[in-house]
PDB file with one MODEL, atoms N, CA, C and O in Angstrom:
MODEL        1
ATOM      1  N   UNK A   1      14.606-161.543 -67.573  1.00  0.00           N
ATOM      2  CA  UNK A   1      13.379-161.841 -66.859  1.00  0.00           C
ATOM      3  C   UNK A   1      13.657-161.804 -65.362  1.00  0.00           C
ATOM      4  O   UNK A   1      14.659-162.312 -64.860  1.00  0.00           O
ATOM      5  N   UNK A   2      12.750-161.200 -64.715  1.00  0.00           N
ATOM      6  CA  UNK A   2      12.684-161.250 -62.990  1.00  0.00           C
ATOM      7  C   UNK A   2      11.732-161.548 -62.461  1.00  0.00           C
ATOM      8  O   UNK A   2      10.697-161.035 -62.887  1.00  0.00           O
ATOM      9  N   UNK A   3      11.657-162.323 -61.519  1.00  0.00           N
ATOM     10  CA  UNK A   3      10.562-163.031 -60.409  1.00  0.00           C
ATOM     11  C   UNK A   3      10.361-162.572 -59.123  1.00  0.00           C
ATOM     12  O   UNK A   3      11.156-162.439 -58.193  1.00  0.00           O
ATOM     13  N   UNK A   4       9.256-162.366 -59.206  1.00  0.00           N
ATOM     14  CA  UNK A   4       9.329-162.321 -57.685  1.00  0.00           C
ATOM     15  C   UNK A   4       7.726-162.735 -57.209  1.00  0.00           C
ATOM     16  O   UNK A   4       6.730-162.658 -57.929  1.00  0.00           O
ATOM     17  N   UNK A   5       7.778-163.193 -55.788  1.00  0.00           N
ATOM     18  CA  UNK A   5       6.215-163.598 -55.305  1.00  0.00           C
ATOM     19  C   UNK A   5       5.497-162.519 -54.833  1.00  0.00           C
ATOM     20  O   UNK A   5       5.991-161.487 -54.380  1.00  0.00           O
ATOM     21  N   UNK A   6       3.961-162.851 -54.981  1.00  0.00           N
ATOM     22  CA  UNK A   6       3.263-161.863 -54.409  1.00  0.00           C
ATOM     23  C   UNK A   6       1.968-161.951 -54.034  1.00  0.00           C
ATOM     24  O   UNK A   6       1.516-162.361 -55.103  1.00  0.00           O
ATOM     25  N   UNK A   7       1.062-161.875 -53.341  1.00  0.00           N
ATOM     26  CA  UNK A   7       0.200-161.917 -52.590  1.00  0.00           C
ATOM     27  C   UNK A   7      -0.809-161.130 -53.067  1.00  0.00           C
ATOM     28  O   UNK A   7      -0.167-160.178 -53.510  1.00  0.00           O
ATOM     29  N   UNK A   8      -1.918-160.900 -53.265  1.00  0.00           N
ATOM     30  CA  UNK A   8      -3.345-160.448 -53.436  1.00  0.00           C
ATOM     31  C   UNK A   8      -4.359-160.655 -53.185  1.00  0.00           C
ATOM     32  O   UNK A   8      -5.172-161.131 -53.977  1.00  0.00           O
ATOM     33  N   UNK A   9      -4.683-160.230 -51.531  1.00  0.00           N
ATOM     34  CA  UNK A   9      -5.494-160.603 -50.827  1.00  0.00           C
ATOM     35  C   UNK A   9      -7.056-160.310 -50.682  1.00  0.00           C
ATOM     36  O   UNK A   9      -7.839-160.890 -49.930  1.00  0.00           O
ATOM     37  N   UNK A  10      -7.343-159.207 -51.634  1.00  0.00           N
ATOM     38  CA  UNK A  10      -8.520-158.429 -51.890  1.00  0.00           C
ATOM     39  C   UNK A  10      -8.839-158.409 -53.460  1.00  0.00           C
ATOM     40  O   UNK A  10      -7.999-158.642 -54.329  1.00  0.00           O
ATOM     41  N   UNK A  11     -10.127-158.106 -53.678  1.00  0.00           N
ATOM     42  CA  UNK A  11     -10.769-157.655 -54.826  1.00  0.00           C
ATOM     43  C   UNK A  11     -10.100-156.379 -55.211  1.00  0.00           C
ATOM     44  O   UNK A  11      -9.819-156.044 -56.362  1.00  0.00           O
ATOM     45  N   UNK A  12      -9.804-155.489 -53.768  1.00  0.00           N
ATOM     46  CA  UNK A  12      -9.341-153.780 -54.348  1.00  0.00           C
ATOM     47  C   UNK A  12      -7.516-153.894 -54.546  1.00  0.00           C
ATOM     48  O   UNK A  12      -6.731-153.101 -55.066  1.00  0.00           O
ATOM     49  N   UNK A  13      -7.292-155.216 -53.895  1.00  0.00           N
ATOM     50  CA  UNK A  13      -5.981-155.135 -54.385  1.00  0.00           C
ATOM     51  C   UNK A  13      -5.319-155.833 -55.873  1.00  0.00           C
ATOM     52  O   UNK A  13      -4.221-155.537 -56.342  1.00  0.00           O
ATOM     53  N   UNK A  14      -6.290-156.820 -56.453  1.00  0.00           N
ATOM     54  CA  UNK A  14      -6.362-156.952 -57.754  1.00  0.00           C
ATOM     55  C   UNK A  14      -6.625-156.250 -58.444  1.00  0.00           C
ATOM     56  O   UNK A  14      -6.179-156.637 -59.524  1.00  0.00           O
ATOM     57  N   UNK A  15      -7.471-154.721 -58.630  1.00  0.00           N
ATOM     58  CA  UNK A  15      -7.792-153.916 -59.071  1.00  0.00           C
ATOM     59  C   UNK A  15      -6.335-152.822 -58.891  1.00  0.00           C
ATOM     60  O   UNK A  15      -6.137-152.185 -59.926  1.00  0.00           O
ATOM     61  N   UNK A  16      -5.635-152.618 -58.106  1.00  0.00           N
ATOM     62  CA  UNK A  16      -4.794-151.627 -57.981  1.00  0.00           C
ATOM     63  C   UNK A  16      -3.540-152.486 -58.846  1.00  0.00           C
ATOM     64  O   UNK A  16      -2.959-151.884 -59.749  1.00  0.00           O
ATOM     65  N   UNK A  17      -3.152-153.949 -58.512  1.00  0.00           N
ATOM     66  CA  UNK A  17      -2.506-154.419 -59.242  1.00  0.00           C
ATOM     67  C   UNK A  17      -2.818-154.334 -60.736  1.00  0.00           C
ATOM     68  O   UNK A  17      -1.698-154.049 -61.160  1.00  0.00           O
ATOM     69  N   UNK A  18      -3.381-154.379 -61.499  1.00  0.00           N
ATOM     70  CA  UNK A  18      -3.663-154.401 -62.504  1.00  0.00           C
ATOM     71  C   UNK A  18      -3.744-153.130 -63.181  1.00  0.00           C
ATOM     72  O   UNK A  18      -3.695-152.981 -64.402  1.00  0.00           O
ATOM     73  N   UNK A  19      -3.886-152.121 -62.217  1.00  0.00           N
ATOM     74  CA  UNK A  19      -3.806-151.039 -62.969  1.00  0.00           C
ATOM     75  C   UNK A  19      -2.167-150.109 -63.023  1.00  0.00           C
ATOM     76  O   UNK A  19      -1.933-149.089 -63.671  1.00  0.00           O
ATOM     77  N   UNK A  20      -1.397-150.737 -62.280  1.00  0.00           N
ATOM     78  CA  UNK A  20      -0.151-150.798 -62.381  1.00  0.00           C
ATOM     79  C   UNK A  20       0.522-151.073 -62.846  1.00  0.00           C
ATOM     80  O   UNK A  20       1.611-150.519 -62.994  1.00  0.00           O
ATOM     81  N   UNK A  21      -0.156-152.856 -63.621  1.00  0.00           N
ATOM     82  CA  UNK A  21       0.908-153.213 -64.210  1.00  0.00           C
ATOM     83  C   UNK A  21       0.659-152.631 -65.735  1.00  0.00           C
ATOM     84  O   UNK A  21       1.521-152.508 -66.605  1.00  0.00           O
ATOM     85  N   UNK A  22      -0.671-152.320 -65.829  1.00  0.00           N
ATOM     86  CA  UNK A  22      -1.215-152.074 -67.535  1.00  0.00           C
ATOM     87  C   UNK A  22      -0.086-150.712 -67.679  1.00  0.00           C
ATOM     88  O   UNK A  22       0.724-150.528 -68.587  1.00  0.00           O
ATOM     89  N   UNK A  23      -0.272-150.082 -66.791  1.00  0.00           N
ATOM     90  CA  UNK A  23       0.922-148.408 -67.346  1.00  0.00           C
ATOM     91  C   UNK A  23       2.122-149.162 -68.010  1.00  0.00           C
ATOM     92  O   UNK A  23       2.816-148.593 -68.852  1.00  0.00           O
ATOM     93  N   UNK A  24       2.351-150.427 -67.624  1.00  0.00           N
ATOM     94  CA  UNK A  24       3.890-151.006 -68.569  1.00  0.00           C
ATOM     95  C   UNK A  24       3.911-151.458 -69.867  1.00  0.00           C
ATOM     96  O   UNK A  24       2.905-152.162 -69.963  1.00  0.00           O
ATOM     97  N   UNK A  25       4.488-151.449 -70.914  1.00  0.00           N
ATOM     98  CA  UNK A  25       4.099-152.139 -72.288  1.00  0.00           C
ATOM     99  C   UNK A  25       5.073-153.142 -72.044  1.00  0.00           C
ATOM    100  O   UNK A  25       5.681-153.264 -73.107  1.00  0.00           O
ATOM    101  N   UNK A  26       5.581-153.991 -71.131  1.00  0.00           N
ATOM    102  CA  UNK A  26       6.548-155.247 -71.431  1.00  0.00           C
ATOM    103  C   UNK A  26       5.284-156.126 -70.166  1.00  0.00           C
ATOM    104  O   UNK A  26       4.562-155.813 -69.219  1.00  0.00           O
ATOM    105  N   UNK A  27       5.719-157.496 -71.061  1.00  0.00           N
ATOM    106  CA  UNK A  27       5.004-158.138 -70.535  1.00  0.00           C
ATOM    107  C   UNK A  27       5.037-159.088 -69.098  1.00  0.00           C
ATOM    108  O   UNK A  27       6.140-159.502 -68.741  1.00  0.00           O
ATOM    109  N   UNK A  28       4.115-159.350 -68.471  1.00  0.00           N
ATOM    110  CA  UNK A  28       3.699-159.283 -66.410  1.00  0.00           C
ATOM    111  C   UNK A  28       2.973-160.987 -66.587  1.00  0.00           C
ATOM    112  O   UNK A  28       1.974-161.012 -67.306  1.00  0.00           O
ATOM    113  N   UNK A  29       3.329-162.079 -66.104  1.00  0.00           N
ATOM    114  CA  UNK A  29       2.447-163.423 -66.435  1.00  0.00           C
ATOM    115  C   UNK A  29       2.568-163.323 -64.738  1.00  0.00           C
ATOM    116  O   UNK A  29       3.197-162.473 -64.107  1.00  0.00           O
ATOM    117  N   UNK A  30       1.799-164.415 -64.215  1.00  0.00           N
ATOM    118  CA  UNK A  30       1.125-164.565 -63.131  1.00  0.00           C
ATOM    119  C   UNK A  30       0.931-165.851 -62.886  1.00  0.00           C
ATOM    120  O   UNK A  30      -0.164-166.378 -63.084  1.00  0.00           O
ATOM    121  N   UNK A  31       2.050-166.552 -62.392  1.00  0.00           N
ATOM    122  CA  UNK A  31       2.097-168.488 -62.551  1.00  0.00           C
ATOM    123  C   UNK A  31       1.512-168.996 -60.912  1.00  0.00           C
ATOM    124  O   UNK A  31       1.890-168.457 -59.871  1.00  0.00           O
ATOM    125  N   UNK A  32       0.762-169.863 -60.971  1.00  0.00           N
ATOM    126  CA  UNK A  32      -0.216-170.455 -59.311  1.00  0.00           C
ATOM    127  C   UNK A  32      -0.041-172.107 -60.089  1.00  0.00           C
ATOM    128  O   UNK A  32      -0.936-172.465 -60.855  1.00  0.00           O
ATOM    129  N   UNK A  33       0.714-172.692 -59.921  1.00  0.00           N
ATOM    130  CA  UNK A  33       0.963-174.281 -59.772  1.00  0.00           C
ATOM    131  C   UNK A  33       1.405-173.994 -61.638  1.00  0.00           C
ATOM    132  O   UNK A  33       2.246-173.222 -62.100  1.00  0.00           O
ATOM    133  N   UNK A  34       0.526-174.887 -62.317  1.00  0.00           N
ATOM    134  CA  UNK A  34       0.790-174.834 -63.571  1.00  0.00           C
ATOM    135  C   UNK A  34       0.024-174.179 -64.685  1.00  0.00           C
ATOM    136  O   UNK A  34      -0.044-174.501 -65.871  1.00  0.00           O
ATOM    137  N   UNK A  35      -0.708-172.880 -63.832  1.00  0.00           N
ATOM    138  CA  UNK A  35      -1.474-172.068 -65.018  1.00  0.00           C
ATOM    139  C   UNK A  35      -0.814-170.920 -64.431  1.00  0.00           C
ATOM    140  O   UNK A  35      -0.591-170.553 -63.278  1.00  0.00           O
ATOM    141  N   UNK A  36      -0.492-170.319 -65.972  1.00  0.00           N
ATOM    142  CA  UNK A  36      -0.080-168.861 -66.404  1.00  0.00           C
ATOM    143  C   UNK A  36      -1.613-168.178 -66.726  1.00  0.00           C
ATOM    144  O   UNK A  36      -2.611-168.668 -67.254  1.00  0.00           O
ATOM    145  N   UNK A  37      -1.296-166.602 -66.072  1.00  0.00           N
ATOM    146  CA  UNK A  37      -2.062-165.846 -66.710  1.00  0.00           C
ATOM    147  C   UNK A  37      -1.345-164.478 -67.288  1.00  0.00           C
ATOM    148  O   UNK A  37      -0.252-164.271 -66.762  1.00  0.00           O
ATOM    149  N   UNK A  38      -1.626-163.805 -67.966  1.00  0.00           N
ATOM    150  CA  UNK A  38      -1.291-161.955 -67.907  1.00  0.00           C
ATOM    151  C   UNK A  38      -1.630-161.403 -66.962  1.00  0.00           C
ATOM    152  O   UNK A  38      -2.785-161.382 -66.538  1.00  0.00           O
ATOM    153  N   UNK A  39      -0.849-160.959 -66.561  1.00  0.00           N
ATOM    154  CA  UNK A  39      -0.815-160.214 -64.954  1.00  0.00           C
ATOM    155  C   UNK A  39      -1.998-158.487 -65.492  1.00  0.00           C
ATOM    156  O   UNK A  39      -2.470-157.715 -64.657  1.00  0.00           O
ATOM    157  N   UNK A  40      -2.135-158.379 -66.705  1.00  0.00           N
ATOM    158  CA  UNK A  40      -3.078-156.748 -66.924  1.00  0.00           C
ATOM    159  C   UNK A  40      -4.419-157.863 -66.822  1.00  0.00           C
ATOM    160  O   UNK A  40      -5.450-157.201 -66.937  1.00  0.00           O
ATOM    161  N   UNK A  41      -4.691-159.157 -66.665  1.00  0.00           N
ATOM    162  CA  UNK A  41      -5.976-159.428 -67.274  1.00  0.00           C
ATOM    163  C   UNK A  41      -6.932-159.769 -65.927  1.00  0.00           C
ATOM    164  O   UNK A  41      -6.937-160.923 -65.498  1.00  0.00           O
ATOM    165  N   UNK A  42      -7.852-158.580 -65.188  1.00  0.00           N
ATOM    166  CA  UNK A  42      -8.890-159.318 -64.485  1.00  0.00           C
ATOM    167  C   UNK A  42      -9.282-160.426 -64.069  1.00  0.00           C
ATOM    168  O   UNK A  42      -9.110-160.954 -62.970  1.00  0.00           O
ATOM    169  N   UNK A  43      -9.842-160.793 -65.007  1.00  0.00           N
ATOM    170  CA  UNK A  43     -11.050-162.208 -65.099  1.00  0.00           C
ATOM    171  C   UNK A  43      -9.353-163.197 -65.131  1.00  0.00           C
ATOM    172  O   UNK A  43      -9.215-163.915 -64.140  1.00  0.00           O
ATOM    173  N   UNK A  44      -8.342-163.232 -66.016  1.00  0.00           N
ATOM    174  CA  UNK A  44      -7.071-164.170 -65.698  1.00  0.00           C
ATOM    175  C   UNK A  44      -6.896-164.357 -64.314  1.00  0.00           C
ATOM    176  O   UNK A  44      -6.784-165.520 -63.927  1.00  0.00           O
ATOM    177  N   UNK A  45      -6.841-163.251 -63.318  1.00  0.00           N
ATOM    178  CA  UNK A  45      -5.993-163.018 -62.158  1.00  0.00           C
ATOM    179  C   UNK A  45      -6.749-164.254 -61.084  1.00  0.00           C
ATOM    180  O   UNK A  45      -6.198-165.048 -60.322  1.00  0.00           O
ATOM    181  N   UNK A  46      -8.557-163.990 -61.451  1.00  0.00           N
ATOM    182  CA  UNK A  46      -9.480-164.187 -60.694  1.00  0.00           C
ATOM    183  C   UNK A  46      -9.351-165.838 -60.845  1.00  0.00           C
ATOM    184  O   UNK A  46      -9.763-166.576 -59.950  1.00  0.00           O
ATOM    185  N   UNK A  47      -8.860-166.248 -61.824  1.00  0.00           N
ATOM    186  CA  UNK A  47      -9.094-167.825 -62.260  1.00  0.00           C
ATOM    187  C   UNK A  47      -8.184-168.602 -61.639  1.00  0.00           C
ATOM    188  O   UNK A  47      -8.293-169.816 -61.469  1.00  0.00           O
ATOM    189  N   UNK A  48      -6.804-167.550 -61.115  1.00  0.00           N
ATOM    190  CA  UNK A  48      -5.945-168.143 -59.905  1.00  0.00           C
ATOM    191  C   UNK A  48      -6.160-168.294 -58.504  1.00  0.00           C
ATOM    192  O   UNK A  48      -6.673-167.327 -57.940  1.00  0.00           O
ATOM    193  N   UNK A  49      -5.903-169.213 -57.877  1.00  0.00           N
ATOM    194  CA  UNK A  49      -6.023-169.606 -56.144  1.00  0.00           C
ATOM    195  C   UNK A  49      -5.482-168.502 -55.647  1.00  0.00           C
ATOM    196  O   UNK A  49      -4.284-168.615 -55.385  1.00  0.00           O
ATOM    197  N   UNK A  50      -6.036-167.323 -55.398  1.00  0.00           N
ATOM    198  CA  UNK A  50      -5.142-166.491 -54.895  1.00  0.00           C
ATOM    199  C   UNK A  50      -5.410-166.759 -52.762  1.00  0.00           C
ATOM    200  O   UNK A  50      -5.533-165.972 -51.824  1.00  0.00           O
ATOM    201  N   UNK A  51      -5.399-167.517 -52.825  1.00  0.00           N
ATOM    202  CA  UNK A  51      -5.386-168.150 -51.039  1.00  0.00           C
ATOM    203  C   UNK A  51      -4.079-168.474 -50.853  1.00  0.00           C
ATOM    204  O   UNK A  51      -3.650-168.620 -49.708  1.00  0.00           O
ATOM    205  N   UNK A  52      -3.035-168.677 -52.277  1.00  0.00           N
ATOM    206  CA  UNK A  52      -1.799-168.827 -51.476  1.00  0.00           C
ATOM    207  C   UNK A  52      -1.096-167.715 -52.269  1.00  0.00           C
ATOM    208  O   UNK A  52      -1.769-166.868 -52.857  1.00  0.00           O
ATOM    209  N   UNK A  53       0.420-167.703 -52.298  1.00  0.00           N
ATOM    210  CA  UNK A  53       1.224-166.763 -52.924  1.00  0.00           C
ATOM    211  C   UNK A  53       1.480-166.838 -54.746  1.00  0.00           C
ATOM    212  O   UNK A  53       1.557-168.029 -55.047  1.00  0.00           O
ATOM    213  N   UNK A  54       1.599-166.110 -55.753  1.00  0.00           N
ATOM    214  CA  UNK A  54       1.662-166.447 -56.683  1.00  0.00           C
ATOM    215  C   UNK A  54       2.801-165.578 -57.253  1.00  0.00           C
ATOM    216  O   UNK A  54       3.007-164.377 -57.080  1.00  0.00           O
ATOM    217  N   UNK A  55       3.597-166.627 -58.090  1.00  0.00           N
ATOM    218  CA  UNK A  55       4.943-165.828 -58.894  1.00  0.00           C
ATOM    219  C   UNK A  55       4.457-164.612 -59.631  1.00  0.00           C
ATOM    220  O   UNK A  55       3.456-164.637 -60.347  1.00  0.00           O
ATOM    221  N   UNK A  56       5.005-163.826 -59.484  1.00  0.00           N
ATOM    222  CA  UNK A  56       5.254-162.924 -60.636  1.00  0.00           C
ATOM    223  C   UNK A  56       6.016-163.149 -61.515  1.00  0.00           C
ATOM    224  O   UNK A  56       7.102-163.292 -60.953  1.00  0.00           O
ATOM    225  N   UNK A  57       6.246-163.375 -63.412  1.00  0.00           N
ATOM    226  CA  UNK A  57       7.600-163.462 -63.782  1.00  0.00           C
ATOM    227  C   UNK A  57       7.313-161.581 -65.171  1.00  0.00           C
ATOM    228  O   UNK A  57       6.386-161.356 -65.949  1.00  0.00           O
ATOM    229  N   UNK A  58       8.358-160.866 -64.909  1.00  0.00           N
ATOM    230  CA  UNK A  58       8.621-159.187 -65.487  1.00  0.00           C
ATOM    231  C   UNK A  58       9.375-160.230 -66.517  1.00  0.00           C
ATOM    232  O   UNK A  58      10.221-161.086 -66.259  1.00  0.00           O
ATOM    233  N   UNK A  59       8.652-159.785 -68.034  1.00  0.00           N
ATOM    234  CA  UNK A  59      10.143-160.035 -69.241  1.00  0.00           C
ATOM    235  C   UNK A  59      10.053-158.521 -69.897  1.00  0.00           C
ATOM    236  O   UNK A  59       9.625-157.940 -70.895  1.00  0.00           O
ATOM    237  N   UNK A  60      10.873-158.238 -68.431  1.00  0.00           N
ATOM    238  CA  UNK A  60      12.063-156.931 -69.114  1.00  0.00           C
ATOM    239  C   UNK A  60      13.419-157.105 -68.080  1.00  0.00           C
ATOM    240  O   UNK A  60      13.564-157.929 -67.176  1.00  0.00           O
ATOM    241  N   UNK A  61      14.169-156.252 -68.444  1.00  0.00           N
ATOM    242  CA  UNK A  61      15.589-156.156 -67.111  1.00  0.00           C
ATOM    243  C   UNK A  61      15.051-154.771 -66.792  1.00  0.00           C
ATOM    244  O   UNK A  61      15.065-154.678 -65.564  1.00  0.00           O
ATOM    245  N   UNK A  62      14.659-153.833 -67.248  1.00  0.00           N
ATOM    246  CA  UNK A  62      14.128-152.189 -67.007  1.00  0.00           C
ATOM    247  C   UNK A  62      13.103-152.082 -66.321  1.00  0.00           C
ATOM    248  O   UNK A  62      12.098-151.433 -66.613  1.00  0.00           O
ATOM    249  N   UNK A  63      13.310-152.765 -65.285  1.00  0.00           N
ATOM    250  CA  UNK A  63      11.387-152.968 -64.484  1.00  0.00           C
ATOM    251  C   UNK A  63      11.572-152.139 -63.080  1.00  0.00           C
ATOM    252  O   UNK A  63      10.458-151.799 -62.682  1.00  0.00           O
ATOM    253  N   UNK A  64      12.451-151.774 -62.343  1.00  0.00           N
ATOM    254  CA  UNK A  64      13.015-150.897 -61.471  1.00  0.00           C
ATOM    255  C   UNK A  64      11.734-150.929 -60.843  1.00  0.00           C
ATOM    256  O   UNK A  64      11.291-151.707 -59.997  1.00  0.00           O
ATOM    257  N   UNK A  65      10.929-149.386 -61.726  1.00  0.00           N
ATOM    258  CA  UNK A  65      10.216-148.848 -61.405  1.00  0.00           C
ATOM    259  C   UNK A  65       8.597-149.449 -60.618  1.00  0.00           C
ATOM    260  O   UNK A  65       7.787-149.260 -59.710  1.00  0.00           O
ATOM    261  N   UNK A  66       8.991-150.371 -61.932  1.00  0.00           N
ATOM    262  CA  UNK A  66       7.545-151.035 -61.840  1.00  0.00           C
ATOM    263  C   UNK A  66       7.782-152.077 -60.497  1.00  0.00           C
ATOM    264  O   UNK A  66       6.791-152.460 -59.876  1.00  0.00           O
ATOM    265  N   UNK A  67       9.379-152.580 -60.022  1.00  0.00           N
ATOM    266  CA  UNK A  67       9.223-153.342 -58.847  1.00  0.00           C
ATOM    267  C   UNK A  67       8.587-152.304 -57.415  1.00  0.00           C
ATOM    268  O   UNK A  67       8.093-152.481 -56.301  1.00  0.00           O
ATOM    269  N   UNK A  68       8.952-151.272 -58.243  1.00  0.00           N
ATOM    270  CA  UNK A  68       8.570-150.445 -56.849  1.00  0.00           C
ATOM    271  C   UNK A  68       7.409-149.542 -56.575  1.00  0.00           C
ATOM    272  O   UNK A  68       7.196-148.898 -55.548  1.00  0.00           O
ATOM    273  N   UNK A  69       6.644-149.610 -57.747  1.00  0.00           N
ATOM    274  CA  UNK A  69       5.271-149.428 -57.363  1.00  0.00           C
ATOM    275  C   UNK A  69       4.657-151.273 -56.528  1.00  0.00           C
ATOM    276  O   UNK A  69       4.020-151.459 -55.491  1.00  0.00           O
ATOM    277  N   UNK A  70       5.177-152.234 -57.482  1.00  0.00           N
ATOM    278  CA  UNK A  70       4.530-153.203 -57.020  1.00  0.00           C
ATOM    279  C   UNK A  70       4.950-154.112 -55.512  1.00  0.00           C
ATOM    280  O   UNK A  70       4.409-155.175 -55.209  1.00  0.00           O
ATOM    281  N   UNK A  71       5.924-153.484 -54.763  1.00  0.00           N
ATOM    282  CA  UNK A  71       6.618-153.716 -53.860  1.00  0.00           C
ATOM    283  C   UNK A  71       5.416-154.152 -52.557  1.00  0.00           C
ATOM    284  O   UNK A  71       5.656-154.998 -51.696  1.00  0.00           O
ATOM    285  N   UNK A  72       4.039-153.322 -52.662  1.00  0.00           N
ATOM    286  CA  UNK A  72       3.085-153.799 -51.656  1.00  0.00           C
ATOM    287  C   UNK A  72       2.764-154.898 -51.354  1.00  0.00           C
ATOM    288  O   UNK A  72       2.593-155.553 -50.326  1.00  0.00           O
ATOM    289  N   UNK A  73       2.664-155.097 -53.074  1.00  0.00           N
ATOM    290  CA  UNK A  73       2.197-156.732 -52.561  1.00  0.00           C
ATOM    291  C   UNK A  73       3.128-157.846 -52.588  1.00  0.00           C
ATOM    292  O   UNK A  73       2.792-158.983 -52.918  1.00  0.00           O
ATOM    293  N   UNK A  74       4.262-157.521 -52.251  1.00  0.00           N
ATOM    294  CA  UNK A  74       5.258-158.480 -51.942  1.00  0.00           C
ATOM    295  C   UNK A  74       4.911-159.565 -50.962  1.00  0.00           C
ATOM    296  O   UNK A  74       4.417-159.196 -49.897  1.00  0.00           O
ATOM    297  N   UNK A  75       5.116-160.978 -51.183  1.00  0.00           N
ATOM    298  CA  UNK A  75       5.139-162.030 -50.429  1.00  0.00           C
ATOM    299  C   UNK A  75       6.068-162.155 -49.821  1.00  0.00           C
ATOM    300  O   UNK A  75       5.855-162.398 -48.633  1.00  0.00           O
ATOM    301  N   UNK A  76       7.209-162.086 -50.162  1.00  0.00           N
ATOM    302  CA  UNK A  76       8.703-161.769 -49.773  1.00  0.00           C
ATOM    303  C   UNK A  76       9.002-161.027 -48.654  1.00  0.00           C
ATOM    304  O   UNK A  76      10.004-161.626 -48.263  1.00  0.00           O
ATOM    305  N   UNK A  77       8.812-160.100 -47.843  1.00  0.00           N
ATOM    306  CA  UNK A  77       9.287-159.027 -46.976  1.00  0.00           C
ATOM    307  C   UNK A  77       8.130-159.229 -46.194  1.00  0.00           C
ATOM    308  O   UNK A  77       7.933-158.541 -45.193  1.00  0.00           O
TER     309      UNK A  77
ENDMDL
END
């Protein structure tokens, strides 16, 4: 499993996130204090505070790719 934070500051950037992460079949959760969501699920994403930063947690080790499409919305850098 890998973590990392990330930021989603727009409606069009929840929409680009999500359609990024759906191309993956391993699973993307989306933790904001003590609610998890699925990082492919819309209406989930929307139910988080996204006013501050929110974990990402990847359960795969083979996510390379997928860190680097999702590298935009890094909180981190």
């Amino acid at each position: 499993m890998k973590s990392l934070t990330i930021k989603l500051d727009t409606i069009s950037d929840v929409k680009n996130f999500v359609n990024i992460v759906s191309k993956y079949d391993f699973e993307v959760d989306l933790v904001s204090g003590r609610y998890a969501v699925d990082a492919k699920s819309i209406m989930g994403i929307f139910s988080l505070d996204l006013a501050k930063p929110i974990k990402m947690e990847i359960y795969s080790d083979d996510c390379d790719a997928f860190l680097e499409q999702v590298k935009e919305f890094s909180a981190e850098g």
